[in-house]
PDB file with one MODEL, atoms N, CA, C and O in Angstrom:
MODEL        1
ATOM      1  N   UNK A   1      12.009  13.322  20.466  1.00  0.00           N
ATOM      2  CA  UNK A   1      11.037  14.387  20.605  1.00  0.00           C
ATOM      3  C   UNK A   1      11.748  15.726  20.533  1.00  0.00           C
ATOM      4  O   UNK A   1      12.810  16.046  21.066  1.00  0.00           O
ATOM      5  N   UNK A   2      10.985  16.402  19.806  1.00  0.00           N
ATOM      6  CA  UNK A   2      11.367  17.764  19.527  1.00  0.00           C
ATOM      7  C   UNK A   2      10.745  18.805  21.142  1.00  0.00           C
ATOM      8  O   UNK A   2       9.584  18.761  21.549  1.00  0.00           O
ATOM      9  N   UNK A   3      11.991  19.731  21.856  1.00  0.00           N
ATOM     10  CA  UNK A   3      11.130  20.419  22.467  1.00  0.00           C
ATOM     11  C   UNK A   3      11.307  22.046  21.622  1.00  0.00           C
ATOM     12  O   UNK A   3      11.994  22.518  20.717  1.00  0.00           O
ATOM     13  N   UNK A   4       9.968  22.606  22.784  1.00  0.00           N
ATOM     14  CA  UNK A   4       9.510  23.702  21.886  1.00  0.00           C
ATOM     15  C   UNK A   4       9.895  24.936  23.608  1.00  0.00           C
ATOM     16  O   UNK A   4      10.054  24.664  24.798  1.00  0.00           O
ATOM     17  N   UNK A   5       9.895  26.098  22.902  1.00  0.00           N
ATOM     18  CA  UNK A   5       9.787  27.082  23.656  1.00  0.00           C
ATOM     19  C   UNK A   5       8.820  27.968  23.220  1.00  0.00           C
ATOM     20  O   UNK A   5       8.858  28.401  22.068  1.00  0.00           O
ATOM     21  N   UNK A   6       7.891  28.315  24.065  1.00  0.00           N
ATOM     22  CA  UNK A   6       7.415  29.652  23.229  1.00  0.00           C
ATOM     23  C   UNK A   6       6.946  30.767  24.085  1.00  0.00           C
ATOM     24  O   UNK A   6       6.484  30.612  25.216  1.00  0.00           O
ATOM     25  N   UNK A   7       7.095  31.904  23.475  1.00  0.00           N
ATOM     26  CA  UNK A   7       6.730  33.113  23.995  1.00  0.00           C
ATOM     27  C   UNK A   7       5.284  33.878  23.818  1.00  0.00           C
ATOM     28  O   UNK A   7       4.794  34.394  22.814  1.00  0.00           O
ATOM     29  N   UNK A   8       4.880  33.787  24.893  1.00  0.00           N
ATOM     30  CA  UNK A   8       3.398  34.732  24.672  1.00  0.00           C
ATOM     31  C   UNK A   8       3.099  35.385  25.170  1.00  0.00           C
ATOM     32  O   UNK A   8       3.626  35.440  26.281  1.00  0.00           O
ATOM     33  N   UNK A   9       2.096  36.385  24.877  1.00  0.00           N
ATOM     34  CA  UNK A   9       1.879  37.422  25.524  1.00  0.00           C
ATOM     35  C   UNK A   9       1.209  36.889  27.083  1.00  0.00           C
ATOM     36  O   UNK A   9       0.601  35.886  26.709  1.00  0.00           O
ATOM     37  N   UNK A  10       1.101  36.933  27.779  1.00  0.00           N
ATOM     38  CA  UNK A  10       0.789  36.568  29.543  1.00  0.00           C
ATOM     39  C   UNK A  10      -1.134  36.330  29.390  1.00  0.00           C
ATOM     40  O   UNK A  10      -1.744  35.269  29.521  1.00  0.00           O
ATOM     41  N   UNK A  11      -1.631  37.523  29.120  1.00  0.00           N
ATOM     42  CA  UNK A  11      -2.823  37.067  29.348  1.00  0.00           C
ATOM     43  C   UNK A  11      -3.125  35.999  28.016  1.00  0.00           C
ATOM     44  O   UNK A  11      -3.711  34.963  28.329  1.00  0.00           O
ATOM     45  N   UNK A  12      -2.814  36.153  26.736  1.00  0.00           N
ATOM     46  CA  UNK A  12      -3.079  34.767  25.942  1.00  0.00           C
ATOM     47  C   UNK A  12      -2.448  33.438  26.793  1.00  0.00           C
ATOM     48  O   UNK A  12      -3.079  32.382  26.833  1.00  0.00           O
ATOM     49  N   UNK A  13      -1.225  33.592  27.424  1.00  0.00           N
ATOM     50  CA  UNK A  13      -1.070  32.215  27.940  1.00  0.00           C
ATOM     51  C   UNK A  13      -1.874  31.996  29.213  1.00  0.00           C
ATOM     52  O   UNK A  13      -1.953  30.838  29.622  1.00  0.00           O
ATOM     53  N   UNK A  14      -2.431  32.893  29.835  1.00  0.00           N
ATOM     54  CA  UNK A  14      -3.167  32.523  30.812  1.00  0.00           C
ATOM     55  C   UNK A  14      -4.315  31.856  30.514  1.00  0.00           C
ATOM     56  O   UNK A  14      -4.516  30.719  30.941  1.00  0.00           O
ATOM     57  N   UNK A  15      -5.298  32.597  29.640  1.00  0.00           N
ATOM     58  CA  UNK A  15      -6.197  32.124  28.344  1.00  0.00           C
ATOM     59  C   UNK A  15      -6.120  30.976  27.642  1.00  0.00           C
ATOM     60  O   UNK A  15      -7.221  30.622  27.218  1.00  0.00           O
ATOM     61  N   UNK A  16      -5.174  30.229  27.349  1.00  0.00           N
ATOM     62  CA  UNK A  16      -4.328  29.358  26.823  1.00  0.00           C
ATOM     63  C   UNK A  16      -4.578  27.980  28.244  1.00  0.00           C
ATOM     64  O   UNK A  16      -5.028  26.835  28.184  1.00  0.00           O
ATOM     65  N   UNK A  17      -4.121  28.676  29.211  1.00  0.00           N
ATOM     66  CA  UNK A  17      -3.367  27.278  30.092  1.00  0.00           C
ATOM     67  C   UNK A  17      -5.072  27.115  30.553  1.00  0.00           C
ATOM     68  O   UNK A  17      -5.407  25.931  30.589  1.00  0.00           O
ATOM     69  N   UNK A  18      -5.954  27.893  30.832  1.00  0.00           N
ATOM     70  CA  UNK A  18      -7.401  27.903  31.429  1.00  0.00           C
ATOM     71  C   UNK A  18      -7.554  26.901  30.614  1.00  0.00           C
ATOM     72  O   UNK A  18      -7.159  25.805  31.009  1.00  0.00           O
ATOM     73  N   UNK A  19      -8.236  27.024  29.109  1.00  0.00           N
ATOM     74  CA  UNK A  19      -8.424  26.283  28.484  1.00  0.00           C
ATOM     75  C   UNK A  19      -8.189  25.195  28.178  1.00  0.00           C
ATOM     76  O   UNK A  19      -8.967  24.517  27.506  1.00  0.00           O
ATOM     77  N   UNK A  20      -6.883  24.723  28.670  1.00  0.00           N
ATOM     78  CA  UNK A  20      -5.841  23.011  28.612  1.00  0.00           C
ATOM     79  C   UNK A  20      -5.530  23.182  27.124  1.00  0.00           C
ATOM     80  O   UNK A  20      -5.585  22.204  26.378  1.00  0.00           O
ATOM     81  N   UNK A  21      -5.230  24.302  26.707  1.00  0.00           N
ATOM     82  CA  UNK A  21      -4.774  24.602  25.446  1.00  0.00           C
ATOM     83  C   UNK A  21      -2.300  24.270  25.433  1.00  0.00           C
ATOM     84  O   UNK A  21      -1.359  24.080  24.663  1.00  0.00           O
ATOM     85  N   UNK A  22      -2.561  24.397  26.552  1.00  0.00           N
ATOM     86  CA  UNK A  22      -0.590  24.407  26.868  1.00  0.00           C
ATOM     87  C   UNK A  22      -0.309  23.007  27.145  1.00  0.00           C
ATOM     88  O   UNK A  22       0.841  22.941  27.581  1.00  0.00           O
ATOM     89  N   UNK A  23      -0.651  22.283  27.108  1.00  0.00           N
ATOM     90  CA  UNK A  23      -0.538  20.600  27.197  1.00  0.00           C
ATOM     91  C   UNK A  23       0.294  20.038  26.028  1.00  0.00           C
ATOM     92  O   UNK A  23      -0.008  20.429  24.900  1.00  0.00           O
ATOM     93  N   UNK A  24       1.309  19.162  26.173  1.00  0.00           N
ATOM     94  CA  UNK A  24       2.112  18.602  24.375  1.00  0.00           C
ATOM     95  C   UNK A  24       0.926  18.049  23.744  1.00  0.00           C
ATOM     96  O   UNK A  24       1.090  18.061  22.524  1.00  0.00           O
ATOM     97  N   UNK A  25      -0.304  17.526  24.107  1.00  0.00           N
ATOM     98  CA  UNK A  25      -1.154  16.722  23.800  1.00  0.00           C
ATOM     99  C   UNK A  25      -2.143  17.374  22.818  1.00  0.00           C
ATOM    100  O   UNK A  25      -2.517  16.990  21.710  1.00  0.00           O
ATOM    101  N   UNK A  26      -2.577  18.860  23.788  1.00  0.00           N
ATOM    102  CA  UNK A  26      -3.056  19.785  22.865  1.00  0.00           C
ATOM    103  C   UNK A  26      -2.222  20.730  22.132  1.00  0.00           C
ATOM    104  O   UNK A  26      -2.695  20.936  21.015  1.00  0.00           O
ATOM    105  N   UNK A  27      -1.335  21.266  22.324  1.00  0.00           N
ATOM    106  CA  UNK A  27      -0.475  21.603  21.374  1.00  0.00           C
ATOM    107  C   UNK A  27      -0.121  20.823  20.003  1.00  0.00           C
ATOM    108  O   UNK A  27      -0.051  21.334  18.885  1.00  0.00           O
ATOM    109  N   UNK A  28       0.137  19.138  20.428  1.00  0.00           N
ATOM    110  CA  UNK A  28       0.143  18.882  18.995  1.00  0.00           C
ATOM    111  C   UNK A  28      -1.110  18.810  18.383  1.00  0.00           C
ATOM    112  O   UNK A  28      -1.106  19.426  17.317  1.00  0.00           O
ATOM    113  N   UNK A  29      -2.176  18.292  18.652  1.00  0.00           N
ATOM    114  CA  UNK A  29      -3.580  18.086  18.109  1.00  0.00           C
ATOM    115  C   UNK A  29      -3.428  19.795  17.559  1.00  0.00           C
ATOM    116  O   UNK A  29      -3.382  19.921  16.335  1.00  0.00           O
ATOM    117  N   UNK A  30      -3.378  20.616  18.090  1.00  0.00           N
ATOM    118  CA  UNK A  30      -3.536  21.697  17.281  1.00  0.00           C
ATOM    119  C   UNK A  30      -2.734  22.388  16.249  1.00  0.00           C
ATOM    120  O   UNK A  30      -3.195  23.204  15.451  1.00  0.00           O
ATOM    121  N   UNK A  31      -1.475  21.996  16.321  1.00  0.00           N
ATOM    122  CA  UNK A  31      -0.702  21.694  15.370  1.00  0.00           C
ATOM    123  C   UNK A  31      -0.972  20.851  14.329  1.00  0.00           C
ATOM    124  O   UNK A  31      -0.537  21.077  13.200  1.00  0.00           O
ATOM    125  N   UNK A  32      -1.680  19.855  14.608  1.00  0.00           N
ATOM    126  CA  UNK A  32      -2.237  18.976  13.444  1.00  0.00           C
ATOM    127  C   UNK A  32      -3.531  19.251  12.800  1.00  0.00           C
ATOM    128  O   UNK A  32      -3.809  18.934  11.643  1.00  0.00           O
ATOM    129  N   UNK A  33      -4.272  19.838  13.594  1.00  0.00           N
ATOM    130  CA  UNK A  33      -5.217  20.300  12.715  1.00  0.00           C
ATOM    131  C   UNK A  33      -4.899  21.544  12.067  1.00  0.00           C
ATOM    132  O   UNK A  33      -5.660  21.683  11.110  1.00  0.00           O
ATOM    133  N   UNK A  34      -4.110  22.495  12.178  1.00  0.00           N
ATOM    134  CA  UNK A  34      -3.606  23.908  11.384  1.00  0.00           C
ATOM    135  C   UNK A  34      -2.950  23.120   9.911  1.00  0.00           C
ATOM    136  O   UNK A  34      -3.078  23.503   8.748  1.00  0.00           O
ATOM    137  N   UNK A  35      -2.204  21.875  10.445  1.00  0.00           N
ATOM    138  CA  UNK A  35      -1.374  21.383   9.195  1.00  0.00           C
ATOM    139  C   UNK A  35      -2.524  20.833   7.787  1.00  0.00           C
ATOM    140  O   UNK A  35      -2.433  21.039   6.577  1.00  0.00           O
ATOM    141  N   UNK A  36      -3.409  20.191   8.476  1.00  0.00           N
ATOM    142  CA  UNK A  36      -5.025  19.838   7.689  1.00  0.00           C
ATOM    143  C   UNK A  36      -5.179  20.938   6.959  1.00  0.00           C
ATOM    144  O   UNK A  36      -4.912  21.001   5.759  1.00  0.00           O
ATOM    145  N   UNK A  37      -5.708  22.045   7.782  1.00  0.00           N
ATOM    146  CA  UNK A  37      -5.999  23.286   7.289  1.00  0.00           C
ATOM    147  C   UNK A  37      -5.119  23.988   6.011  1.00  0.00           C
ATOM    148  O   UNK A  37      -5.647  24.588   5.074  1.00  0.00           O
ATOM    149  N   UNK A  38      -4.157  23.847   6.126  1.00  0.00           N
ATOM    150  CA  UNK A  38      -2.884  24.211   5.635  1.00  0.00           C
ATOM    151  C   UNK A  38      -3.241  23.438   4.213  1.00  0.00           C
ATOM    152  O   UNK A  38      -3.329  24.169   3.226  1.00  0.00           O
ATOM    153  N   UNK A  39      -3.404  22.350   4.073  1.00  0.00           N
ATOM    154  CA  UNK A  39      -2.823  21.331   2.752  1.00  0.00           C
ATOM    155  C   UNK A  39      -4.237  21.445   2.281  1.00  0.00           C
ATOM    156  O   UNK A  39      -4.313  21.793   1.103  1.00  0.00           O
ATOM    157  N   UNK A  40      -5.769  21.175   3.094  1.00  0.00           N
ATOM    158  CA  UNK A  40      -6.576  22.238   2.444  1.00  0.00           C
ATOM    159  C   UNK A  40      -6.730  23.388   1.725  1.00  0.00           C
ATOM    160  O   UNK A  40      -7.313  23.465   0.644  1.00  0.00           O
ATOM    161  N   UNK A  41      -6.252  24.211   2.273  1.00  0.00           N
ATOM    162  CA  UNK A  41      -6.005  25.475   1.765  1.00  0.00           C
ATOM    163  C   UNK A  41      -5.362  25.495   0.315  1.00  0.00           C
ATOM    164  O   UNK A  41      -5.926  25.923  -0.693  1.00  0.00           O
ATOM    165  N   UNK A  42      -3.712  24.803   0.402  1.00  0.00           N
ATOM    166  CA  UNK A  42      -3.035  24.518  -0.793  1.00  0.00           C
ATOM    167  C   UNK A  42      -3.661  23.570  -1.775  1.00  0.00           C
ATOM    168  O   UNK A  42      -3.148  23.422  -2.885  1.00  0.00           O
ATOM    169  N   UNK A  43      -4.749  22.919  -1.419  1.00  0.00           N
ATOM    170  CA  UNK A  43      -5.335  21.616  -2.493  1.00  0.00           C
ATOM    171  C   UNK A  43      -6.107  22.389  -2.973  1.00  0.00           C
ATOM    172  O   UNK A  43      -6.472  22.042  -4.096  1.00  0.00           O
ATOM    173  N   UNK A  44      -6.534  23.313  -2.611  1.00  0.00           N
ATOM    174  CA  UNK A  44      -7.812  24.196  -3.345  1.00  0.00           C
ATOM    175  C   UNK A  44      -7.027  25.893  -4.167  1.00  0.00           C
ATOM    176  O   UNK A  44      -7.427  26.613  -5.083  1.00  0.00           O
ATOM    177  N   UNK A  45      -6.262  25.927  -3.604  1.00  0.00           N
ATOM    178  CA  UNK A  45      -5.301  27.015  -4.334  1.00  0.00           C
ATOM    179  C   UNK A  45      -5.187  26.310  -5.630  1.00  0.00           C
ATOM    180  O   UNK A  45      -5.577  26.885  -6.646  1.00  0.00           O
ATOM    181  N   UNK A  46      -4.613  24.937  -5.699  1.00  0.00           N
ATOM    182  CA  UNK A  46      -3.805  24.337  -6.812  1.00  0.00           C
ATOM    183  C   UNK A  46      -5.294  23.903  -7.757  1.00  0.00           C
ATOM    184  O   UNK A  46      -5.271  23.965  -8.986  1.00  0.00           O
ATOM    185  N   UNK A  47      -6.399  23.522  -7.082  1.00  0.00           N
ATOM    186  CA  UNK A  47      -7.634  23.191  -7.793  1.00  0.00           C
ATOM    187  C   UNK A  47      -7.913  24.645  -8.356  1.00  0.00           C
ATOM    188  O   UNK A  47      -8.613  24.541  -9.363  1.00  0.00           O
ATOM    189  N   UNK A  48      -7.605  25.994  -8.055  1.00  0.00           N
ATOM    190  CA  UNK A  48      -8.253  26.875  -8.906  1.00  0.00           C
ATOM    191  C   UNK A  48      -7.008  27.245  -9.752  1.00  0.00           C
ATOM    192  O   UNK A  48      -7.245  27.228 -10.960  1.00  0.00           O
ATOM    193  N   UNK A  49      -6.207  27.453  -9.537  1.00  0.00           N
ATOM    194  CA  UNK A  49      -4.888  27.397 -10.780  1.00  0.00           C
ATOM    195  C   UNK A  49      -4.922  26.368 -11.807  1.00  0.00           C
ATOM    196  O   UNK A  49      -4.696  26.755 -12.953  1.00  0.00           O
ATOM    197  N   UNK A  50      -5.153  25.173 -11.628  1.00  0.00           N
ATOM    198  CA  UNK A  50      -5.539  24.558 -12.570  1.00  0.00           C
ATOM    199  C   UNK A  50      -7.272  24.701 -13.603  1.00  0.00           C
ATOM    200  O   UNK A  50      -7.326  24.424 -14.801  1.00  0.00           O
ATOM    201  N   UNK A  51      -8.269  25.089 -12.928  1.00  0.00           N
ATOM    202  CA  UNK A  51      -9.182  25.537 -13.365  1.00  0.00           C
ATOM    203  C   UNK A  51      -8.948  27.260 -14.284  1.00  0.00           C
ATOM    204  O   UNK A  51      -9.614  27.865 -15.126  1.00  0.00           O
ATOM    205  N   UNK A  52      -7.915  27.479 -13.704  1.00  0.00           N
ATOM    206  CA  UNK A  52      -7.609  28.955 -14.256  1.00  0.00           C
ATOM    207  C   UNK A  52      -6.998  28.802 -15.458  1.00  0.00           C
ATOM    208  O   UNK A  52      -7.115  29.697 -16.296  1.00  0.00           O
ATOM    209  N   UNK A  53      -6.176  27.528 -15.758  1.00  0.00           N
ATOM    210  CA  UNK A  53      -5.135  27.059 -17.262  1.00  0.00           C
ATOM    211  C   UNK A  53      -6.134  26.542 -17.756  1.00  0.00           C
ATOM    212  O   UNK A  53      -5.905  26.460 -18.963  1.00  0.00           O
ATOM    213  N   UNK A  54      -7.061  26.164 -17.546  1.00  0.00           N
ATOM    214  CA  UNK A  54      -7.963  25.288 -18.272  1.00  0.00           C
ATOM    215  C   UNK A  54      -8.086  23.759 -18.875  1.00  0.00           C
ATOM    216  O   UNK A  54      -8.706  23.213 -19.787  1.00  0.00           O
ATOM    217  N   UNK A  55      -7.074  23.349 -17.775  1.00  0.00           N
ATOM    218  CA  UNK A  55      -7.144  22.114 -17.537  1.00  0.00           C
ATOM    219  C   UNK A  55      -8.429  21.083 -17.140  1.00  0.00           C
ATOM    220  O   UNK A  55      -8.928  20.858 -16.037  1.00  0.00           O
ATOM    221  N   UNK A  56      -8.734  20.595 -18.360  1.00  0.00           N
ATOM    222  CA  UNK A  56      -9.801  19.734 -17.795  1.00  0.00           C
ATOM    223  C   UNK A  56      -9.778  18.532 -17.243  1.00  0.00           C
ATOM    224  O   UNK A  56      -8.836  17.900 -17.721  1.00  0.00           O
ATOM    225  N   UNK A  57     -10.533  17.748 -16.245  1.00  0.00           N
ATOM    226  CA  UNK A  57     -10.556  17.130 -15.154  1.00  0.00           C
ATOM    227  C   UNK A  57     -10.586  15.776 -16.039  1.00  0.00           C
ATOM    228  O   UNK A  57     -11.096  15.626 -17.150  1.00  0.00           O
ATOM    229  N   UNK A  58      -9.876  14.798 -15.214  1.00  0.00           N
ATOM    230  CA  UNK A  58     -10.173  13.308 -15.709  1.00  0.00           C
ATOM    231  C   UNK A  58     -10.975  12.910 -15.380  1.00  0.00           C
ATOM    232  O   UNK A  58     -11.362  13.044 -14.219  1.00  0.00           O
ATOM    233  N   UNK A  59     -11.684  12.118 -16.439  1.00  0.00           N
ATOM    234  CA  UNK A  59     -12.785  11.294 -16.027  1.00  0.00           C
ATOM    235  C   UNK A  59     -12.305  10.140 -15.147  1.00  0.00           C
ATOM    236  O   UNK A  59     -11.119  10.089 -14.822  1.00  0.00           O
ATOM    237  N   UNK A  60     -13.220   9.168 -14.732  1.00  0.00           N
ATOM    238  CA  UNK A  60     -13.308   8.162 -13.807  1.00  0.00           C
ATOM    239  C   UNK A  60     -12.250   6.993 -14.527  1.00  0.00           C
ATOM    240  O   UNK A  60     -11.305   6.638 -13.823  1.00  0.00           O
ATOM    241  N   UNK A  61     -12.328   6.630 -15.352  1.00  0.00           N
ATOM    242  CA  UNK A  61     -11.595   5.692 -16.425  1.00  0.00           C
ATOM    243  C   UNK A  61     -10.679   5.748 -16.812  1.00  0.00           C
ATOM    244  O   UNK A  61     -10.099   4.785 -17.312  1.00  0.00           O
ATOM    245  N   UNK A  62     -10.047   7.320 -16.687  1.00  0.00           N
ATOM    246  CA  UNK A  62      -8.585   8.098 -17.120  1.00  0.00           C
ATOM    247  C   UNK A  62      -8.136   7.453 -15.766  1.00  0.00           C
ATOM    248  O   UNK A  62      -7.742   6.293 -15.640  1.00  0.00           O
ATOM    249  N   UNK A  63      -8.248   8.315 -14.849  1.00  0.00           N
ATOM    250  CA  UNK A  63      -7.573   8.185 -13.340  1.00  0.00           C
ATOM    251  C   UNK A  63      -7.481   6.736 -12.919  1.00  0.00           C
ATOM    252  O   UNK A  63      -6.496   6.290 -12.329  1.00  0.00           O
ATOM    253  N   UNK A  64      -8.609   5.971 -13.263  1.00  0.00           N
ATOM    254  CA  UNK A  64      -7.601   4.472 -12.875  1.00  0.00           C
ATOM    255  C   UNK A  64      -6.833   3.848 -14.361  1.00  0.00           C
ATOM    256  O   UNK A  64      -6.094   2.874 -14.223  1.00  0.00           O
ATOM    257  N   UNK A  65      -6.924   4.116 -14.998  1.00  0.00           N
ATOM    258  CA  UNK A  65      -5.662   3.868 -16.572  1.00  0.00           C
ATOM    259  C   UNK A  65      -4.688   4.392 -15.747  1.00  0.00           C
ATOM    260  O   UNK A  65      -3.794   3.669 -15.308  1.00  0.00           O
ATOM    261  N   UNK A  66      -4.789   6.021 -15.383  1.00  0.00           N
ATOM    262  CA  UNK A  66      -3.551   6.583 -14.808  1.00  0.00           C
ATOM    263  C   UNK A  66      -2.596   5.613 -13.496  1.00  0.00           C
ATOM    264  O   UNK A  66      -1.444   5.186 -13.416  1.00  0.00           O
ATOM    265  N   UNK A  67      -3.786   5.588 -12.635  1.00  0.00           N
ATOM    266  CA  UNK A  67      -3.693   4.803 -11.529  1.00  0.00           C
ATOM    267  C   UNK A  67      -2.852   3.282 -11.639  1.00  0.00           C
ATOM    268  O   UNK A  67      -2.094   2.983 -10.716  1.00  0.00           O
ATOM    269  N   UNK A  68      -3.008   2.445 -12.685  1.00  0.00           N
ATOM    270  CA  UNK A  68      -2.716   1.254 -13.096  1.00  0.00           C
ATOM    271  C   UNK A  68      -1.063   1.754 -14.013  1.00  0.00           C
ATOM    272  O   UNK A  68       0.086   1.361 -13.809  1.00  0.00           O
ATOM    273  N   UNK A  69      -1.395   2.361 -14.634  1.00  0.00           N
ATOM    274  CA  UNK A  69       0.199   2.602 -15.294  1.00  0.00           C
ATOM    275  C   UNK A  69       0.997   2.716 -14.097  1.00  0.00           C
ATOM    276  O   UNK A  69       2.019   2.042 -13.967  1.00  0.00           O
ATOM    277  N   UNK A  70       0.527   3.669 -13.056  1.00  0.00           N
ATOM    278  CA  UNK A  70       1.863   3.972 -12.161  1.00  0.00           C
ATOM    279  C   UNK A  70       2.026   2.743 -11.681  1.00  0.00           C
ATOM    280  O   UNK A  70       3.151   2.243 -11.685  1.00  0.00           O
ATOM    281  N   UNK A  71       0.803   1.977 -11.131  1.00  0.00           N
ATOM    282  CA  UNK A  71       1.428   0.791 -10.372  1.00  0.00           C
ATOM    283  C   UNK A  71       2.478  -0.221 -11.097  1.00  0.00           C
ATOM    284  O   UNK A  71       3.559  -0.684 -10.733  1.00  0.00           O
ATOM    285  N   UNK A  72       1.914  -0.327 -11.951  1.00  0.00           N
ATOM    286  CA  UNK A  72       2.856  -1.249 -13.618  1.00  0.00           C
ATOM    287  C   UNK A  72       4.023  -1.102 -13.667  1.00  0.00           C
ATOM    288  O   UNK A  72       4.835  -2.027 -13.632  1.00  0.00           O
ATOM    289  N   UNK A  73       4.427   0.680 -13.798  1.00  0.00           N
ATOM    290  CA  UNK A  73       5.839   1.079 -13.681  1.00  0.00           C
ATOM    291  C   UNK A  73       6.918   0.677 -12.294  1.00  0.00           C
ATOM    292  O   UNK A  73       8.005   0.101 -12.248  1.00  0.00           O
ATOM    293  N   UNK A  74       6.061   1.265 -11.272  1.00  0.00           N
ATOM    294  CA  UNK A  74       6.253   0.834  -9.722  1.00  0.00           C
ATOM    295  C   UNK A  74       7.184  -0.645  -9.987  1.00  0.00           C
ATOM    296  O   UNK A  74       8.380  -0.920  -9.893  1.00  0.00           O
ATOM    297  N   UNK A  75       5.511  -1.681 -10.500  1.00  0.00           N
ATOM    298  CA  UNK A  75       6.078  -3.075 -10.422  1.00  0.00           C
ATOM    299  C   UNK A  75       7.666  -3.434 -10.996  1.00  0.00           C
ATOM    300  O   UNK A  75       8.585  -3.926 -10.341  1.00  0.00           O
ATOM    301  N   UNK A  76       7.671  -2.977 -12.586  1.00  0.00           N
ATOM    302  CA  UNK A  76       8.595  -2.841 -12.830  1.00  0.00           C
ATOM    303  C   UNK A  76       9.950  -2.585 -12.413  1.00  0.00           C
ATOM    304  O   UNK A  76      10.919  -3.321 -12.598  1.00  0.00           O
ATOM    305  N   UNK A  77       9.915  -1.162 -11.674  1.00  0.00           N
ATOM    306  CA  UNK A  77      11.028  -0.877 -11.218  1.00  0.00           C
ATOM    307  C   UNK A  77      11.959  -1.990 -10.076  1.00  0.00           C
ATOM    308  O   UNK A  77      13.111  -2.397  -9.927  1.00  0.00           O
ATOM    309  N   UNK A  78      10.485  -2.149  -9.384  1.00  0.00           N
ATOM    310  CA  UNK A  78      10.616  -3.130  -8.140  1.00  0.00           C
ATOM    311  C   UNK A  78      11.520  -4.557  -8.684  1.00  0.00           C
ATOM    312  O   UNK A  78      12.577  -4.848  -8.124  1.00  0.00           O
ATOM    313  N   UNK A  79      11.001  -5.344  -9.769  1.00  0.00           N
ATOM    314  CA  UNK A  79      11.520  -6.476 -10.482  1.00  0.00           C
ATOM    315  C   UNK A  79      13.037  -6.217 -10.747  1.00  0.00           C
ATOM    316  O   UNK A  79      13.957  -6.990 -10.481  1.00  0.00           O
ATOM    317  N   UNK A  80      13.134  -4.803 -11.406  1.00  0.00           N
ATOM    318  CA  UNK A  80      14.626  -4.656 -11.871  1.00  0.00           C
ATOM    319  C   UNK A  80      15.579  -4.706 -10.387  1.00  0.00           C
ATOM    320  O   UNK A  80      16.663  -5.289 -10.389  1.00  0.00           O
ATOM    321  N   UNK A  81      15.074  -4.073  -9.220  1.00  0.00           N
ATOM    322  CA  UNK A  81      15.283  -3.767  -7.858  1.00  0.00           C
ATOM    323  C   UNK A  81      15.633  -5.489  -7.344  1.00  0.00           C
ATOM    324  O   UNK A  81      16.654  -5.837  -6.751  1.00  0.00           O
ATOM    325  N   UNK A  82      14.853  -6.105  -7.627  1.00  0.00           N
ATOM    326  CA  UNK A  82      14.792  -7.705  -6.991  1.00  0.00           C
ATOM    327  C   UNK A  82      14.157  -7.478  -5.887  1.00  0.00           C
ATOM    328  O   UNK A  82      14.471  -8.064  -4.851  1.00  0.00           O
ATOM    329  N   UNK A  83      13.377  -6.780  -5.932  1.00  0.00           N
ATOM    330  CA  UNK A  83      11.956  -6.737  -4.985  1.00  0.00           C
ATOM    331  C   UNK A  83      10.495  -6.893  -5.555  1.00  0.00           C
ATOM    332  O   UNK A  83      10.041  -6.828  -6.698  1.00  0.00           O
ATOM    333  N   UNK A  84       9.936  -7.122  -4.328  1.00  0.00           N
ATOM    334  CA  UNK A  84       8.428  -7.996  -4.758  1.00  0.00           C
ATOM    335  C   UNK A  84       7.586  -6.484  -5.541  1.00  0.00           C
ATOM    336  O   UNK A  84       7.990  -5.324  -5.462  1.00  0.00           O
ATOM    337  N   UNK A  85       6.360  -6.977  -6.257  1.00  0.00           N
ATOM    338  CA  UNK A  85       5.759  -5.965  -6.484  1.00  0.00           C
ATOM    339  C   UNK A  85       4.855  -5.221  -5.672  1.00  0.00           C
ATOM    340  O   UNK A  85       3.900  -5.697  -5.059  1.00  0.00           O
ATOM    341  N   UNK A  86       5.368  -3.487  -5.714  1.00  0.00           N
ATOM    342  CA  UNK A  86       4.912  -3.312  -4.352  1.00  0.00           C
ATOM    343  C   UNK A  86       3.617  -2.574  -4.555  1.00  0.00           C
ATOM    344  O   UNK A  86       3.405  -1.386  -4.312  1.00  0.00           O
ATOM    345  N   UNK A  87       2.748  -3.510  -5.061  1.00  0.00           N
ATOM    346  CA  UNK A  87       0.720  -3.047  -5.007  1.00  0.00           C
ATOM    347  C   UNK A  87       0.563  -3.880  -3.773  1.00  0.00           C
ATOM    348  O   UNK A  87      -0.540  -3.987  -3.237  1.00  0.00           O
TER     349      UNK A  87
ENDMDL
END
């Protein structure tokens, strides 16, 4: 376990500890939901950059072709590896 220190201003941590916001329990839950937020944020950044190049979207039939090649390759690699195939 990682520990943490942190500094706050007094009345936010007072604000903070009222709430059961200073707990490792809630601290991480809220840490984990900012991280959600976070990769949200970046999945939709990267969805309009790609809408901005003009990249058009795969259909349903592409993405599992796509989907099936990777596993294929995967398998492959795995065989050369002397490991099972890992789907």
């Amino acid at each position: 376990m990682t520990e943490l220190v942190l500094k706050l201003p007094d009345d936010l941590a007072q604000r903070a500890k009222n709430a059961g916001l200073l707990s490792d329990k809630a601290i991480q839950r809220l840490l984990e939901e900012a991280m959600r937020r976070e990769a949200g944020r970046k999945l939709l950044q990267t969805a309009e950059r790609l809408q901005g190049a003009g990249i058009s979207a795969l259909s349903d039939d592409e993405i599992v072709a796509e989907v099936k090649a990777v596993r294929m390759e995967r398998g492959a690699r795995g065989r050369k590896l002397g490991q099972q195939d890992p789907q």
